[in-house]
DSSP file (Angstrom, degrees, kcal/mol; ACC not computed):
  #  RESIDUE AA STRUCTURE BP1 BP2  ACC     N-H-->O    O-->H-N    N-H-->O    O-->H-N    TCO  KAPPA ALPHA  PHI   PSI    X-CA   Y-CA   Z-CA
    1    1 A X              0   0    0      0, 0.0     2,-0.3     0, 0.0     0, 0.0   0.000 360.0 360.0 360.0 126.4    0.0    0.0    0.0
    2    2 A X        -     0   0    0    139,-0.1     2,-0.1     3,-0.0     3,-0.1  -0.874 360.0-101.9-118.9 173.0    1.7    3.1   -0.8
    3    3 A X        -     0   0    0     -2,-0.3     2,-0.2     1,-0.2    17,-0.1   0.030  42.2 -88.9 -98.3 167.8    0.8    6.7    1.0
    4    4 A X        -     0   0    0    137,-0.1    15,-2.5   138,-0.1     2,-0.4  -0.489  46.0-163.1-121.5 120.0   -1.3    9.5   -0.4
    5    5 A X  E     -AB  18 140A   0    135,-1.2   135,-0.8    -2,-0.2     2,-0.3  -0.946  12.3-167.2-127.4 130.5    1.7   11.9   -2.5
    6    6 A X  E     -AB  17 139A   0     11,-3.5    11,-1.5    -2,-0.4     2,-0.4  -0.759   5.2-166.3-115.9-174.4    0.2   15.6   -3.2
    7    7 A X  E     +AB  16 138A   0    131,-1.5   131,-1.4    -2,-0.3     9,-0.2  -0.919  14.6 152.8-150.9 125.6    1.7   18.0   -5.5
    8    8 A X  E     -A   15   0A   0      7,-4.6     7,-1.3    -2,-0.4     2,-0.2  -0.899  38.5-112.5-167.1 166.8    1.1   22.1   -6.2
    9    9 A X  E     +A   14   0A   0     -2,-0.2     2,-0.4     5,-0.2     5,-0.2  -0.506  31.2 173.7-106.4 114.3    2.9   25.1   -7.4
   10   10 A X  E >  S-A   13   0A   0      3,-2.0     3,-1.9    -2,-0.2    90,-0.0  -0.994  79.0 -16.9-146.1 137.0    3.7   28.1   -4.9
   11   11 A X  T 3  S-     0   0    0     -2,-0.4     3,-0.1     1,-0.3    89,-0.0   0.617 125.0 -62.2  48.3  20.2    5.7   30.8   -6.1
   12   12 A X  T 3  S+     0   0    0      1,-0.3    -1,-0.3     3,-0.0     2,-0.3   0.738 106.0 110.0  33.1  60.8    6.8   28.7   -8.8
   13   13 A X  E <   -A   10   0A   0     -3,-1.9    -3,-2.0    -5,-0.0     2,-0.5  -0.896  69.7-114.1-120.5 141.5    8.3   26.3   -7.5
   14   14 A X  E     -A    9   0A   0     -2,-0.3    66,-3.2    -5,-0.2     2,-0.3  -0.829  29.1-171.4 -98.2 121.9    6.9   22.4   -7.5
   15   15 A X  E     +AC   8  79A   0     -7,-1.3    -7,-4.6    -2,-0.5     2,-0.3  -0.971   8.2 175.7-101.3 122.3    6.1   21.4   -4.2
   16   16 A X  E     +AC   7  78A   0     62,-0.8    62,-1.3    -2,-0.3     2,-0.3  -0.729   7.4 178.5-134.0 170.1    5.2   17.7   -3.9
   17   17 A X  E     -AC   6  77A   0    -11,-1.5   -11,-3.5    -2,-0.3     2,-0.6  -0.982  21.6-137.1-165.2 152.8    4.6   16.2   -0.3
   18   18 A X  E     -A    5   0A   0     58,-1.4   -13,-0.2    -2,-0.3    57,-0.1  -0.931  34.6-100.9-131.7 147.2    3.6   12.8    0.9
   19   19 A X        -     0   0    0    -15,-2.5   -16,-0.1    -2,-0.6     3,-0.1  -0.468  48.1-106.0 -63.8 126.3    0.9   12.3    3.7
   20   20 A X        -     0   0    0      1,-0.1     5,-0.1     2,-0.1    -1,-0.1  -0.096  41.5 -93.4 -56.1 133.6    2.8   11.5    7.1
   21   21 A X     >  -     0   0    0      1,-0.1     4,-1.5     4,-0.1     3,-0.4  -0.414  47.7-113.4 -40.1 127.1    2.6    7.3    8.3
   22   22 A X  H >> S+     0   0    0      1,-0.2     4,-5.0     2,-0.2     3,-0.6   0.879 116.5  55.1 -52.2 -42.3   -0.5    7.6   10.7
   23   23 A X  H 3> S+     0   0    0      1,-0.3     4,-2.1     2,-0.3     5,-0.3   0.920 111.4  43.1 -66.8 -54.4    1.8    6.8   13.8
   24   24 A X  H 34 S+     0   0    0     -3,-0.4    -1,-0.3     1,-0.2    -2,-0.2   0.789 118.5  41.8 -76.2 -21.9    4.3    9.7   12.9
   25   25 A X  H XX S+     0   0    0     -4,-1.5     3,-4.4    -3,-0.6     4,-2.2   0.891 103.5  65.5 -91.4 -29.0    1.8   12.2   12.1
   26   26 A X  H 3X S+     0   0    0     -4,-5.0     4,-1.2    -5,-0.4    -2,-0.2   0.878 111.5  44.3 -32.9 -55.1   -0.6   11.0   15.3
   27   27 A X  H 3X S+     0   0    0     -4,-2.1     4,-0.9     1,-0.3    -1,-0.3   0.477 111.2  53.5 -84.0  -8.3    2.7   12.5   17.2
   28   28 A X  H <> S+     0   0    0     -3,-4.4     4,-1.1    -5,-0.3    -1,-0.3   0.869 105.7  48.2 -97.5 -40.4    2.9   15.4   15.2
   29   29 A X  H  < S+     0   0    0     -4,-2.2    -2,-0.2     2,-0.2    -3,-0.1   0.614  99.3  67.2 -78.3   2.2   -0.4   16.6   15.6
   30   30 A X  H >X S+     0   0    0     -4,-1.2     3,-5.3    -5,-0.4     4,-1.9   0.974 109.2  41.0 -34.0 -88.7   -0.1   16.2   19.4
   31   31 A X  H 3< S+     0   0    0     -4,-0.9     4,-0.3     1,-0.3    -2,-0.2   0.546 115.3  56.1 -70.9   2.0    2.7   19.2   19.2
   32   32 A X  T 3X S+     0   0    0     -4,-1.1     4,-3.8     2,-0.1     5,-0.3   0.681 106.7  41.1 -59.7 -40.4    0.5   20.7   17.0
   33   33 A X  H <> S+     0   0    0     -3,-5.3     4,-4.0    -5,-0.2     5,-0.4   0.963 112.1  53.3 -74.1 -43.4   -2.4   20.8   19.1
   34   34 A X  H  < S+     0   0    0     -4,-1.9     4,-0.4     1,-0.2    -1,-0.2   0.896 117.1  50.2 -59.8 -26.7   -0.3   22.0   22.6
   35   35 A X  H  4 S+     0   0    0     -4,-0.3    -1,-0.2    -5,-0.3    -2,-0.2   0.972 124.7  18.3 -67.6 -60.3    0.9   24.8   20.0
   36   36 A X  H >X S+     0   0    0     -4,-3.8     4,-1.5     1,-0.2     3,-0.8   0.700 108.2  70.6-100.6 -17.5   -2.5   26.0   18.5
   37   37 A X  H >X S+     0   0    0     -4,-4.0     4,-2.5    -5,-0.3     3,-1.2   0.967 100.8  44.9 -66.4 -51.5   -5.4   25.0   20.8
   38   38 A X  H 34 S+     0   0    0     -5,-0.4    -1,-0.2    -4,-0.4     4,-0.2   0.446 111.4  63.8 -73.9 -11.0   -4.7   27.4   23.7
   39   39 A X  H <4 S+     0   0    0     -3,-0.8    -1,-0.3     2,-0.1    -2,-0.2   0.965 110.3  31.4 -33.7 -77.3   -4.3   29.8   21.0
   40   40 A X  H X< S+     0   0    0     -4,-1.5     3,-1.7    -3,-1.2    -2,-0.3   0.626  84.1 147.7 -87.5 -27.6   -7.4   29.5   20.0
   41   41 A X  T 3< S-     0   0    0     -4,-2.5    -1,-0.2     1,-0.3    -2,-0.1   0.093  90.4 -24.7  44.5-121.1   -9.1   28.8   23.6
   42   42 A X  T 3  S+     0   0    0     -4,-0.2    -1,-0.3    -3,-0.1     3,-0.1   0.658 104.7 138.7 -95.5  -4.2  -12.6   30.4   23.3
   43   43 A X    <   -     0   0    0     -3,-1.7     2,-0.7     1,-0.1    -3,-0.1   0.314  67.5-110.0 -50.2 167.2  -11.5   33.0   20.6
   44   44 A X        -     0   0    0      1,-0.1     3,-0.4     2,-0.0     4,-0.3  -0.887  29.9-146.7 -90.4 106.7  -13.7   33.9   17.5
   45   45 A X  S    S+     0   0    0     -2,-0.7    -1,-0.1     1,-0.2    -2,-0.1   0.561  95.7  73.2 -59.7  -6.5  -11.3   32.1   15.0
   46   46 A X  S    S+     0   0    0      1,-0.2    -1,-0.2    -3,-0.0    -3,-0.0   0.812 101.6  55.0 -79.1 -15.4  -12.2   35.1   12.0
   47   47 A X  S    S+     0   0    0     -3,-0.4     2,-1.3     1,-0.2    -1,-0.2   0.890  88.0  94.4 -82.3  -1.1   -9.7   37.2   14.8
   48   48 A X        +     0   0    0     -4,-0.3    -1,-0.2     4,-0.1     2,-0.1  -0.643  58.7 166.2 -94.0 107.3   -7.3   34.9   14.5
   49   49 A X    >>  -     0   0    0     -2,-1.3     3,-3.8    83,-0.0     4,-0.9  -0.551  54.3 -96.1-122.3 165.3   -4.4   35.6   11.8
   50   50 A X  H >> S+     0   0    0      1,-0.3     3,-6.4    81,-0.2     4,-1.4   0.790 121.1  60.4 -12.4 -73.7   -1.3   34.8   10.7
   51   51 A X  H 34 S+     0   0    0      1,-0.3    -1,-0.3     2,-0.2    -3,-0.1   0.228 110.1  38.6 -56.1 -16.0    0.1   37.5   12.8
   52   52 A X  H <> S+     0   0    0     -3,-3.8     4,-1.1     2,-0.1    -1,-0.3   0.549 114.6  51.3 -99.8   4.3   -1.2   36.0   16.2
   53   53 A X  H <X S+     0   0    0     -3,-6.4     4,-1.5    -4,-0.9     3,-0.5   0.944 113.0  50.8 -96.5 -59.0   -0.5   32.3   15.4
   54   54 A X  H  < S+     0   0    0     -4,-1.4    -1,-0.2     1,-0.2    -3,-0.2   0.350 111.1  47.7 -48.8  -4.2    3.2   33.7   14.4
   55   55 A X  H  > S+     0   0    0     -5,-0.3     4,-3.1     3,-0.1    -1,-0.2   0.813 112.1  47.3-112.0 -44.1    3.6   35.5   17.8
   56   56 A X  H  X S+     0   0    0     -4,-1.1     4,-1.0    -3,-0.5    -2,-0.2   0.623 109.1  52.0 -39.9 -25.6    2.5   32.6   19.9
   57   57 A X  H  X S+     0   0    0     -4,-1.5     4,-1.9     2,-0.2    -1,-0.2   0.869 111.0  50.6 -83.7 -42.4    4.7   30.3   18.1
   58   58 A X  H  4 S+     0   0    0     -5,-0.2    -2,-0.2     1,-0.2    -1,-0.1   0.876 118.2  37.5 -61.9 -54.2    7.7   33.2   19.0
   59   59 A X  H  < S+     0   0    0     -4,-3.1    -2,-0.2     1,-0.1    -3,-0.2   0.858 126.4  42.6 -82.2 -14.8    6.8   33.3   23.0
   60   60 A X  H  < S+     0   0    0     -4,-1.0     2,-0.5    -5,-0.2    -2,-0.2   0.665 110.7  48.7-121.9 -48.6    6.1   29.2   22.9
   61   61 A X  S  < S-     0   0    0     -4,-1.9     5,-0.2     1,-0.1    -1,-0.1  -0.861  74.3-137.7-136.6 106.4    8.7   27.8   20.9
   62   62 A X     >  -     0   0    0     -2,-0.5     4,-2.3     3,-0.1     5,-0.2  -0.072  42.5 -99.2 -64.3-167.8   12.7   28.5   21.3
   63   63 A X  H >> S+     0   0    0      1,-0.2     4,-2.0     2,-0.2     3,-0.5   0.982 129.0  51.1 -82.4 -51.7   14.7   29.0   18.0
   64   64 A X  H 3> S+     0   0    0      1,-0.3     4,-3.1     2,-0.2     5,-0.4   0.715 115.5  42.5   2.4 -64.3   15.8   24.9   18.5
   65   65 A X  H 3> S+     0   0    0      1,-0.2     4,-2.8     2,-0.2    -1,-0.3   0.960 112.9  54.3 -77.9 -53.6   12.0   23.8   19.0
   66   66 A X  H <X S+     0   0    0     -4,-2.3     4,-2.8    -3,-0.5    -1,-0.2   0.868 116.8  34.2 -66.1 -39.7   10.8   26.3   16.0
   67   67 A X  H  X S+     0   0    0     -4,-2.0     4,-3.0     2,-0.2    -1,-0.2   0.908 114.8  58.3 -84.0 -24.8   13.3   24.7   13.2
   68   68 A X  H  X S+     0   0    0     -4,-3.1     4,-2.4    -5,-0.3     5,-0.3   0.957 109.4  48.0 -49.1 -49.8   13.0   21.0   14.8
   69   69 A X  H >X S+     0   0    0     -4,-2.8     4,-3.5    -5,-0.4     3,-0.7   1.000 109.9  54.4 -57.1 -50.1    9.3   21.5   14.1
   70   70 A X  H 3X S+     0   0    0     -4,-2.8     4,-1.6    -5,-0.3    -1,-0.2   0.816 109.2  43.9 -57.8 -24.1   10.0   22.7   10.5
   71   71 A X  H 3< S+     0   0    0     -4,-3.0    -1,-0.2     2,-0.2    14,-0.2   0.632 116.2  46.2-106.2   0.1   11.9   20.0    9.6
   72   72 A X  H X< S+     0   0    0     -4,-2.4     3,-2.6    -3,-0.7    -2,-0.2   0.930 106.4  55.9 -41.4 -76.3    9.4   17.4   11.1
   73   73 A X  H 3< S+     0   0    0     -4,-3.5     2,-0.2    -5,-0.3    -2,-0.2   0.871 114.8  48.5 -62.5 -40.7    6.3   19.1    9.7
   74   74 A X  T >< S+     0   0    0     -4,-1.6     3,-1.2    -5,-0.2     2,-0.9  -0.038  70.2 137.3 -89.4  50.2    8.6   18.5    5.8
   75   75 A X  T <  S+     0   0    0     -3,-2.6   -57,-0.1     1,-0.2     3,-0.1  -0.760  76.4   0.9 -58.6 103.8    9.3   15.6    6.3
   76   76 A X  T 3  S+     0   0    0     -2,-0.9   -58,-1.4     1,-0.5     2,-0.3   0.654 101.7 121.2  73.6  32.5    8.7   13.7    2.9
   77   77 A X  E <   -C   17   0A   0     -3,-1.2     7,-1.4   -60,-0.2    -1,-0.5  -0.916  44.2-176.5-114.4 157.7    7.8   17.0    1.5
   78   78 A X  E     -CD  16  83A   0    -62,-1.3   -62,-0.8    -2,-0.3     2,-0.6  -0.971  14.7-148.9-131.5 164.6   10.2   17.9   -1.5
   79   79 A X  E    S-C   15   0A   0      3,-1.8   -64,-0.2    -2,-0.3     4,-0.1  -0.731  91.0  -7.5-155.5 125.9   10.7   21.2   -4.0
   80   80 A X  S    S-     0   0    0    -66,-3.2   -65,-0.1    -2,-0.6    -1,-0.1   0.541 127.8 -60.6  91.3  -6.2   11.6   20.9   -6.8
   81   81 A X  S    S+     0   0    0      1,-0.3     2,-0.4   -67,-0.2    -1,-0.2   0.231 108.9 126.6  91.7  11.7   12.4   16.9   -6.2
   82   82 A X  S    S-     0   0    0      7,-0.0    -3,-1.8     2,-0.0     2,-1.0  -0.673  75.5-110.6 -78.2 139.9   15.0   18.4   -3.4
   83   83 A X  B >   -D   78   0A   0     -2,-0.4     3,-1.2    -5,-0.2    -5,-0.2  -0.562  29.9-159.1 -66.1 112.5   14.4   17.0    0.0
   84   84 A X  T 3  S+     0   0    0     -7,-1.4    -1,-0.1    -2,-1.0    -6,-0.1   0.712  90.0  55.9 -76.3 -19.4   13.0   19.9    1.8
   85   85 A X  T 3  S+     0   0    0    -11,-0.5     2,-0.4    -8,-0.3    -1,-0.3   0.134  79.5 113.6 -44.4  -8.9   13.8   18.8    5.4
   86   86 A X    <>  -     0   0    0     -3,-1.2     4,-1.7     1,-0.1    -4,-0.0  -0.705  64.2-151.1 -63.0 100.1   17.5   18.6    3.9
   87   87 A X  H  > S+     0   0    0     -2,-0.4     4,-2.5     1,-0.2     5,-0.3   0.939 100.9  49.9 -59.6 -41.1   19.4   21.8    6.3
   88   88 A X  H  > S+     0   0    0      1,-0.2     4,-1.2     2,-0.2    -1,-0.2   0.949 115.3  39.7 -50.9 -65.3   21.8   22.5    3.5
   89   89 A X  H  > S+     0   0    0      2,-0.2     4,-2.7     3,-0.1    -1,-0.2   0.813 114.2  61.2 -31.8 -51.1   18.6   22.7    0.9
   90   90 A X  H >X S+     0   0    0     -4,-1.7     4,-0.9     1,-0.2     3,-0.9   0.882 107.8  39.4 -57.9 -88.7   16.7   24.5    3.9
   91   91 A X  H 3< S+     0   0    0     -4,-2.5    -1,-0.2     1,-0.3    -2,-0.2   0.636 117.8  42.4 -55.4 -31.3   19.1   27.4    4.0
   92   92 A X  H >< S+     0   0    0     -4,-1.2     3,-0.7    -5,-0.3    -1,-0.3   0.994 119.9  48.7 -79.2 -49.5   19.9   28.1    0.2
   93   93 A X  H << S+     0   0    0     -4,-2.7     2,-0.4    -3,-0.9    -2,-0.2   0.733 123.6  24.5 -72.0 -39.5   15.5   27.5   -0.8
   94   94 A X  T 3< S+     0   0    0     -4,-0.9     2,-0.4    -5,-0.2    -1,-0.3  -0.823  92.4 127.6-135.0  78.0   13.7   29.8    1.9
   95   95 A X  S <  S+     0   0    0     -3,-0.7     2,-0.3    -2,-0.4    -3,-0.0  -0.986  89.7   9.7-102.9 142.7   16.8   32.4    2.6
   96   96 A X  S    S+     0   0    0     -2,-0.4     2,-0.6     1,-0.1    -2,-0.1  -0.133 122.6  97.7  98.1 -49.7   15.7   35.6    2.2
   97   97 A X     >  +     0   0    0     -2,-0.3     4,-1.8     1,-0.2    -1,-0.1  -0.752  26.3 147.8 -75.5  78.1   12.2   34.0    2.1
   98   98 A X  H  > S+     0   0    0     -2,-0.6     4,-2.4     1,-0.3    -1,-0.2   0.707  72.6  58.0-105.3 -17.4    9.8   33.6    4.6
   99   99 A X  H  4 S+     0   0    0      2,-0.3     4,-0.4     1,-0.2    -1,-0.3   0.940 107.0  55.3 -79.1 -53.8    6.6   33.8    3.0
  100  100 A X  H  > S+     0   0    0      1,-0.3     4,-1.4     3,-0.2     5,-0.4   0.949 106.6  46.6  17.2-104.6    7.6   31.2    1.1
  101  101 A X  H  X S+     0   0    0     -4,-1.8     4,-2.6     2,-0.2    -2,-0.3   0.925 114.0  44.5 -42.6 -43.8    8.5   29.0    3.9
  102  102 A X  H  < S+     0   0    0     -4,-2.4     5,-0.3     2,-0.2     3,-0.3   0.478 108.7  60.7 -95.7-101.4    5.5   29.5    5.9
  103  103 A X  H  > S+     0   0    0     -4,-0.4     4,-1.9     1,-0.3    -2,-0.2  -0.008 108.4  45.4  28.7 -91.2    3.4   29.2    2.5
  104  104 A X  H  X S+     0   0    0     -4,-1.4     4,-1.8     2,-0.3    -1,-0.3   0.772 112.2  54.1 -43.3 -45.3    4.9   25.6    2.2
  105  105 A X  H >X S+     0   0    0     -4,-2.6     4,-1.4    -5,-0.4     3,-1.0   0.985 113.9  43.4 -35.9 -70.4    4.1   24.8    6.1
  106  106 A X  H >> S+     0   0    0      1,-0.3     4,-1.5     2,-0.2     3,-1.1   0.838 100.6  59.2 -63.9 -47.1    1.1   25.6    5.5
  107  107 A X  H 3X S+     0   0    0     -4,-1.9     4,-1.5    -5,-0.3    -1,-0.3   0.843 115.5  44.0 -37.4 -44.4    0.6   23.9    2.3
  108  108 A X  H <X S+     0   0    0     -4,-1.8     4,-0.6    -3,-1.0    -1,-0.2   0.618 107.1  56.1-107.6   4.7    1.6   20.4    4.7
  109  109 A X  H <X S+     0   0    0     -4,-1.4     4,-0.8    -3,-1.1     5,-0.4   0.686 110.2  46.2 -79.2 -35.4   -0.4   21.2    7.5
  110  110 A X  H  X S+     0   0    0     -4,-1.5     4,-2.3    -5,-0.3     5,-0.3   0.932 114.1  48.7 -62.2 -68.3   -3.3   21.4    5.0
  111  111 A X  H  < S+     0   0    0     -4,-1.5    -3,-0.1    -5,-0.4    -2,-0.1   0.787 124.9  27.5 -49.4 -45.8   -2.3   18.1    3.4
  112  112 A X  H  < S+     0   0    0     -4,-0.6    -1,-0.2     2,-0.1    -2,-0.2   0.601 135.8  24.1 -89.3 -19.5   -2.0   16.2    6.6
  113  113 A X  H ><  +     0   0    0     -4,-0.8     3,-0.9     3,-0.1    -3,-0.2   0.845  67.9 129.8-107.9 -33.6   -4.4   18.1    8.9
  114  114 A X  T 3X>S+     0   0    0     -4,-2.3     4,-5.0    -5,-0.4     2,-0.8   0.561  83.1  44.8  -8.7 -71.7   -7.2   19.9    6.9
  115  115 A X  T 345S+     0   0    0     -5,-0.3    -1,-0.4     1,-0.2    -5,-0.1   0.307 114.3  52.3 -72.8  32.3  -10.1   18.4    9.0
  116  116 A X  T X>5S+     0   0    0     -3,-0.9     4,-2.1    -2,-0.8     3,-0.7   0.476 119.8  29.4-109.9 -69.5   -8.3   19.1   12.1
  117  117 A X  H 3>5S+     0   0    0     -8,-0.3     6,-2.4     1,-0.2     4,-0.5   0.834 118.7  55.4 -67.8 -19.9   -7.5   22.7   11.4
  118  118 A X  H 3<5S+     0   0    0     -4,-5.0    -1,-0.2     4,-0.3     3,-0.2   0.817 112.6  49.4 -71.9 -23.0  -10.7   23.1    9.4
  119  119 A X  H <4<S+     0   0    0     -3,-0.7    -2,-0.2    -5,-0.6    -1,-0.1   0.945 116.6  37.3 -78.7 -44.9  -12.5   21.6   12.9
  120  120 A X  H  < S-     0   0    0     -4,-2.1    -1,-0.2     1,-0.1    -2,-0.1   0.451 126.6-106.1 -97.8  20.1  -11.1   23.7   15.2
  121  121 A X  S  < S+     0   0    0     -4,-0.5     4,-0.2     2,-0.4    -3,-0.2   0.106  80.4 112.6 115.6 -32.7  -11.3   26.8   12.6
  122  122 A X  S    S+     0   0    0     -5,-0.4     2,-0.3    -6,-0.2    -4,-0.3   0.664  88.8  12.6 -71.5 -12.5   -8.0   27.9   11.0
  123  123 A X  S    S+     0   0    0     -6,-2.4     2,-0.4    -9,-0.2    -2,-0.4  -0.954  93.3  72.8-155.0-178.5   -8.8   26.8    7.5
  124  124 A X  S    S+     0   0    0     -2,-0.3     3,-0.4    -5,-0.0    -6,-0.1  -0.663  86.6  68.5 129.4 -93.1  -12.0   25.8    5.8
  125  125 A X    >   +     0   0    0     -2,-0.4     3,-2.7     1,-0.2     4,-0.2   0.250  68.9 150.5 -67.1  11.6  -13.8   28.8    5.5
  126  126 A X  G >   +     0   0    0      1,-0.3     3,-1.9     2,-0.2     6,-0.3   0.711  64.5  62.2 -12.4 -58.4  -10.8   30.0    2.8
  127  127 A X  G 3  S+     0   0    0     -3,-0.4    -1,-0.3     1,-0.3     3,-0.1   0.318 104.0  40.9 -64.4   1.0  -13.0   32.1    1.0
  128  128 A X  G <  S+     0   0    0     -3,-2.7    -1,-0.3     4,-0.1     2,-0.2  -0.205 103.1  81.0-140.1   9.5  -14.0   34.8    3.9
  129  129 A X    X   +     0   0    0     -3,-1.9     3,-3.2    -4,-0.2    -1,-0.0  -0.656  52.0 179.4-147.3  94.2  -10.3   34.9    5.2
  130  130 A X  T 3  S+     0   0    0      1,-0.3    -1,-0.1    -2,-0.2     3,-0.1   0.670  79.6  60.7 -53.5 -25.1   -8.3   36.9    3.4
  131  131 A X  T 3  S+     0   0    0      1,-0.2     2,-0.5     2,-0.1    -1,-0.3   0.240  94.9  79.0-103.8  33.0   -5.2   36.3    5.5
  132  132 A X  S <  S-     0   0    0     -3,-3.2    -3,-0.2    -6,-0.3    -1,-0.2  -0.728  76.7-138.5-150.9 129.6   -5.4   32.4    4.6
  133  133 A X        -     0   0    0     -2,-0.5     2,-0.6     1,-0.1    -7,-0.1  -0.277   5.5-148.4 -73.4 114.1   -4.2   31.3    1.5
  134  134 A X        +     0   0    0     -2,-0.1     2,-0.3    -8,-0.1    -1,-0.1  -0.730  21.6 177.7-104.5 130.2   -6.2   28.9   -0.2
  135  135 A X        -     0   0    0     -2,-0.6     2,-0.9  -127,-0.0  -125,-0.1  -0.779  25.1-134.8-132.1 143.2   -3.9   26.6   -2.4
  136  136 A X        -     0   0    0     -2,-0.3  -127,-0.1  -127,-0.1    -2,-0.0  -0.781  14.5-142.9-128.5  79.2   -5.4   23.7   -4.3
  137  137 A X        -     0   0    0     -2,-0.9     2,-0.5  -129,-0.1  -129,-0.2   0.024  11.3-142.9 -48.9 142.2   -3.3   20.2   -3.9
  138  138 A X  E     -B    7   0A   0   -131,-1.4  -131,-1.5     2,-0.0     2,-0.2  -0.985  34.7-135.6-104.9 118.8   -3.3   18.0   -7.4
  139  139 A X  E     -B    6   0A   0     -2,-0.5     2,-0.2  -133,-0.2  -133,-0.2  -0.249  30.9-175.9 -99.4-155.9   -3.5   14.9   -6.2
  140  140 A X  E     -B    5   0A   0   -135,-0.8  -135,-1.2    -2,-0.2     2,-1.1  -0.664  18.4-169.8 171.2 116.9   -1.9   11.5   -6.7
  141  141 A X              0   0    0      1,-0.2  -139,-0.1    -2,-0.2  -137,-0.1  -0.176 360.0 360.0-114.0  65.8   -2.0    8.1   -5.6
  142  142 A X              0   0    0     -2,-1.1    -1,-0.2  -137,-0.1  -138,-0.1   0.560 360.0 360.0-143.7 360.0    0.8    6.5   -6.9
């Protein structure tokens, strides 16, 4: 049985990603959840934007914990058919580039999570929240 491989285009660059082993994402969306539920607590998720998910993440997360997470969350993502968890790859592909980089998070948080962040509010509702980018996976099951 092989795993669920998506693919799309951000900034033009081909980003391909393959849906996390259940076991290994079960344990990633654990440190996902301690991240973003307490975030979101009782808030009204339309106040909740990049810009407060990105400040929680900054008091939460030291710089250690923030790039360990990044290179978790790509794990088995590539761009460009480069390993994107790769450090060397990391530094030369999103220097300079941030948007970029959290673009592509988000693009494998999507892939792996959707009805998890669409349940508790961050995505879904694409079309009425300008500050989340809705990006349209091609899939592929081979």
């Amino acid at each position: 049985m092989k795993y669920k491989v998506t693919e799309t285009e951000i900034d033009g660059k081909t980003v391909k990603t393959t849906v996390y082993p259940a076991r290994r994402g079960l344990a990633l969306k654990v440190r996902l959840a301690r991240i973003l539920l307490p975030l979101i607590g009782g808030a009204d998720t339309k106040d909740i934007d990049a810009t407060k998910i990105a400040e929680v993440l900054l008091n939460d997360l030291t710089e250690k914990n923030v790039e360990t997470l990044i290179f978790d969350i790509f794990m088995s993502t590539y761009i460009d058919e480069k390993d994107a968890s790769d450090p060397a790859l990391f530094d030369i592909v999103f220097a300079g580039d941030y948007a970029f980089l959290f673009q592509t998070v988000k693009y494998v948080l999507e892939v792996n999570y959707g009805s998890f962040l669409a349940l508790i509010g961050l995505t879904g509702n694409q079309s009425k929240d300008k500050n989340i980018m809705s990006l349209s996976p091609k899939s592929n099951n081979g």
